[in-house]
C-alpha positions as CSV (number, residue, x, y, z in Angstrom):
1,X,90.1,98.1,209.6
2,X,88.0,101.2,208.9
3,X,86.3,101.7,206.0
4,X,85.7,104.5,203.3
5,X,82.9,104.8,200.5
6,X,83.9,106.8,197.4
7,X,81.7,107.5,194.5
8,X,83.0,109.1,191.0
9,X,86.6,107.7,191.4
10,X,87.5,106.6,188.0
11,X,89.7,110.2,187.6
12,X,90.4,113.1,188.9
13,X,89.5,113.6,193.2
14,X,87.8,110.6,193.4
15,X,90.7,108.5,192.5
16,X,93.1,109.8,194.5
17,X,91.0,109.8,197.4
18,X,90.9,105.8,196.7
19,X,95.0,105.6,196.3
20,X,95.5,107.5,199.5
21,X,93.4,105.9,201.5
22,X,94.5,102.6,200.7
23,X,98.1,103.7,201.2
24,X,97.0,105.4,204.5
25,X,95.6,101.2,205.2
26,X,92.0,101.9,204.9
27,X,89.8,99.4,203.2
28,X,88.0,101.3,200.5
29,X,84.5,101.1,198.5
30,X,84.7,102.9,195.2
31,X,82.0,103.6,192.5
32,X,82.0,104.1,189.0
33,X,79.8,104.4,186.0
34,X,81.3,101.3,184.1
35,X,84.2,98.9,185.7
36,X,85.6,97.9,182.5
37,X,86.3,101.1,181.5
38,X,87.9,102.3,184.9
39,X,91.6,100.9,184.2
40,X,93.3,102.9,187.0
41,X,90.9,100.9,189.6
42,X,91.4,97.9,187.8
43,X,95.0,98.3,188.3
44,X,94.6,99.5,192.4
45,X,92.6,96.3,192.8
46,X,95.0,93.8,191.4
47,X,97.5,94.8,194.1
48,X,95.0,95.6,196.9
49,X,92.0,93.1,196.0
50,X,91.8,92.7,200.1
51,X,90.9,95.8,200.5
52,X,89.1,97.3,197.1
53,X,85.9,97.3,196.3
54,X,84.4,98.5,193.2
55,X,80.8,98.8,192.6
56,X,79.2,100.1,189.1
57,X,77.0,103.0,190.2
58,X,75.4,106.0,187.5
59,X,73.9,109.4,189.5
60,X,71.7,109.4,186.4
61,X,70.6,106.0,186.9
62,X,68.0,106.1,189.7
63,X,67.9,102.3,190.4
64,X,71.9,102.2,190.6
65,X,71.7,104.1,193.7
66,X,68.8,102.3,195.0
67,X,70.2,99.1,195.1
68,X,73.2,100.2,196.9
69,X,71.6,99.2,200.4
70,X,71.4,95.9,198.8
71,X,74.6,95.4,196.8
72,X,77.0,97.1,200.6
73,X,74.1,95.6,202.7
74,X,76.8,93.7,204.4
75,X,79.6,96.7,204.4
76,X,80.1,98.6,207.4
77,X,81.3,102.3,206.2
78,X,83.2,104.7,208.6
79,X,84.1,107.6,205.9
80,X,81.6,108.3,203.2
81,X,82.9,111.0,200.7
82,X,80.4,112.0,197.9
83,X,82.5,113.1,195.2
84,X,80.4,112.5,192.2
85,X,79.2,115.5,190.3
86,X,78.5,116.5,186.8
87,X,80.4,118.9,184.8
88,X,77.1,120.5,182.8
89,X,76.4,123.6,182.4
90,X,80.2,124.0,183.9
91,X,82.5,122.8,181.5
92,X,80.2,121.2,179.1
93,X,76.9,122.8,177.8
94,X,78.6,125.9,179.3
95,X,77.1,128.3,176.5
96,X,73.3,127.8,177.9
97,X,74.8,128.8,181.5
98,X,75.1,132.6,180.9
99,X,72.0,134.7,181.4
100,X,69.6,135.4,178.5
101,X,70.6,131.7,177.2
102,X,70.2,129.5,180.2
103,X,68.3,126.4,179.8
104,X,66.0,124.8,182.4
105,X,66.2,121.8,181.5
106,X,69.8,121.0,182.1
107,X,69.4,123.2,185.3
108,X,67.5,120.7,186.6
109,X,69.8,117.8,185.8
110,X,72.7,119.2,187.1
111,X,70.0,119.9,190.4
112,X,69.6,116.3,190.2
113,X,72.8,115.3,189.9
114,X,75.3,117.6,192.4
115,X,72.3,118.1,194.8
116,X,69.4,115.8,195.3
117,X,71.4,113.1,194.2
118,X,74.3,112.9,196.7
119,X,71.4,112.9,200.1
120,X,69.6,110.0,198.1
121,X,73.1,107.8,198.3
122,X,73.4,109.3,202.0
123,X,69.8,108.1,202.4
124,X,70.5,104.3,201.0
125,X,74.1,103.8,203.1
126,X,72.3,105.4,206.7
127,X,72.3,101.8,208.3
128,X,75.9,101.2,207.4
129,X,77.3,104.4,208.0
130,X,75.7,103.9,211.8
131,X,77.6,100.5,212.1
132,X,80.7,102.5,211.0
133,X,83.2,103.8,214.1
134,X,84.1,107.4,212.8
135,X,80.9,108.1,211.2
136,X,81.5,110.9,208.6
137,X,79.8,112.1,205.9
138,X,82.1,114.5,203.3
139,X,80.0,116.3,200.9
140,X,82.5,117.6,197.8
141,X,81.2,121.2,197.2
142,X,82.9,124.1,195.9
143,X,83.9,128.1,196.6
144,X,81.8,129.0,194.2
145,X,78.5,128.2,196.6
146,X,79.2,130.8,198.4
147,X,77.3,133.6,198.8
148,X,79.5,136.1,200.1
149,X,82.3,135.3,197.7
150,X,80.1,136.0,194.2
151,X,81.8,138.6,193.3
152,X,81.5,137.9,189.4
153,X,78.2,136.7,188.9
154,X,77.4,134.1,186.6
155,X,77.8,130.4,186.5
156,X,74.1,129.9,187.7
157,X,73.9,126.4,187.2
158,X,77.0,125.6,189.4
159,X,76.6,128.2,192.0
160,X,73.2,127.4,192.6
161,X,73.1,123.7,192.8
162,X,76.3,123.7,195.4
163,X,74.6,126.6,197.5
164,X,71.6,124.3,197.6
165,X,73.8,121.5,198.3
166,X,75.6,123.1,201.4
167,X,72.1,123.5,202.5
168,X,71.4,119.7,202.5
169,X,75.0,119.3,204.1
170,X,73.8,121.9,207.3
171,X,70.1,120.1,207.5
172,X,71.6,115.9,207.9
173,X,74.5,117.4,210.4
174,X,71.3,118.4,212.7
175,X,69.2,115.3,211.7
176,X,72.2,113.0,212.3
177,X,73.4,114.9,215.1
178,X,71.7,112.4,217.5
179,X,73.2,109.3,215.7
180,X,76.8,111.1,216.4
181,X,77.4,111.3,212.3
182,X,79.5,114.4,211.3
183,X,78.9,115.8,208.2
184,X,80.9,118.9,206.2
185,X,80.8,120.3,202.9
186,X,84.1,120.5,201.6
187,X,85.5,122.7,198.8
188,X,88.8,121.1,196.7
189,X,90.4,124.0,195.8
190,X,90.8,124.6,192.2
191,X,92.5,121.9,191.4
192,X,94.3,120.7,187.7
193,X,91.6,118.0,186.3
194,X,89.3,117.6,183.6
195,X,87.0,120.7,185.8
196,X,89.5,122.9,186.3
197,X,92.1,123.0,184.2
198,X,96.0,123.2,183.3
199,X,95.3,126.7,184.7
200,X,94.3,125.7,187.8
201,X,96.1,126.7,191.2
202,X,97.2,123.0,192.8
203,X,97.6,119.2,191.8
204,X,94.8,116.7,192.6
205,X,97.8,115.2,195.5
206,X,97.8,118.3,197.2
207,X,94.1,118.5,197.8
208,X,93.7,115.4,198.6
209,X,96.3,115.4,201.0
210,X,95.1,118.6,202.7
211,X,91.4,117.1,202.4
212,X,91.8,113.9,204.2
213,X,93.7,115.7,207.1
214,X,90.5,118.0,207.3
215,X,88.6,115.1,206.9
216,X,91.0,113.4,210.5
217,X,89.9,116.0,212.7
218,X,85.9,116.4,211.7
219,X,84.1,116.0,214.3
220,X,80.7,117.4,216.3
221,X,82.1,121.1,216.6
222,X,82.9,121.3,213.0
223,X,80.0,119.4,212.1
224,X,77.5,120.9,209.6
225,X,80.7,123.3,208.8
226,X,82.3,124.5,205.0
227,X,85.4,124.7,204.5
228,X,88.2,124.6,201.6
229,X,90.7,121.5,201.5
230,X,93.2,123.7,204.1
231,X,90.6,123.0,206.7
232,X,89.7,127.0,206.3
233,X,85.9,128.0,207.1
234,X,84.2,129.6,204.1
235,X,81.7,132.3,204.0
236,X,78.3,130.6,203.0
């Protein structure tokens, strides 16, 4: 039985990644901030305890993540999907993201947290992802990283923090290229939760669905790639 890690799956993406894959017979590790407080996993594990896992993990807490190699020291994982982001400076804070107000310090947390972050997890679950038999690493980034697409400027704190983070994605598809890990950098779409909005073009199912079918047929020629949840490549 293969096995995929999740992070940020309380809501939203991360969630839905955990009911599908459990539906698709995939045993699945899934972190959140605070267990007691995540009552839609609570509810997937009391009719799937065989094959959920739920581990407390905070990108803002440091130590959390460190202690992952210890807590899943005995997990083997086949699919890891870094989903876990912030929101600042995006939705929230959004005011000190336009130019002539931007503040640095929340810049560098939301560095921190959609950037830096994600590769230290990466780093801590290396010896179980190379016990794993798929070995692939999904990166959730977004259109708004790319270069070539800015075509309305602002939104510095989120542009700038997923560009740098598709740069991490294209550097550990090289370094892991020798281990036979594929890595991509994946973009959701903009999809109807707490991010994006009533507004937004497509329901959290649908990208998920289209994402874990891009996520089927990753492997060393796509590897180090960017593309949207349709499996399309996008501009860096």
């Amino acid at each position: 039985m293969a096995t995929v890690f999740v992070t940020g799956t309380n809501k939203g993406l991360g969630y839905e990644f955990v009911r599908q894959y459990l539906k698709l017979g995939y045993k699945v590790i899934a972190t959140c901030r605070n267990i007691s407080h995540a009552n839609n996993l609570i509810s997937l594990r009391s009719i799937s305890s065989d094959k959920l896992k739920l581990v407390e993990m905070d990108l803002n807490d440091v130590g959390s993540v460190k202690n992952l190699s210890k807590t899943l020291k005995n997990d083997v994982i086949d699919i890891f999907i870094s989903n876990a982001a912030t929101n600042l400076g995006y939705i929230s804070n959004k005011e000190k993201n336009i130019f002539g107000a931007i503040d640095e310090k929340i810049w560098m947390e939301v560095l921190k947290l959609n950037c830096v972050m994600p590769l230290m997890i990466a780093q801590q679950l290396k010896k179980n992802m190379l016990q794993g038999v798929e070995k692939k690493i999904i990166f959730m980034s977004a259109k708004t990283a790319s270069i070539e697409d800015n075509i309305s400027g602002g939104m510095y704190m989120n542009r700038s923090t997923r560009t740098a983070l598709n740069q991490v994605v294209k550097s550990l598809s090289i370094d892991l290229e020798k281990d036979n890990v594929n890595v991509l950098a994946m973009s959701p779409g903009w999809v109807k939760t707490d991010s994006g909005g009533n507004g937004a073009l497509i329901d959290v199912k649908t990208s998920v669905d289209g994402m874990i079918n891009v996520i089927s047929k990753l492997n060393c020629e796509s590897s180090g790639s960017f593309m949207d949840y349709q499996g399309e490549i996008i501009p860096w």
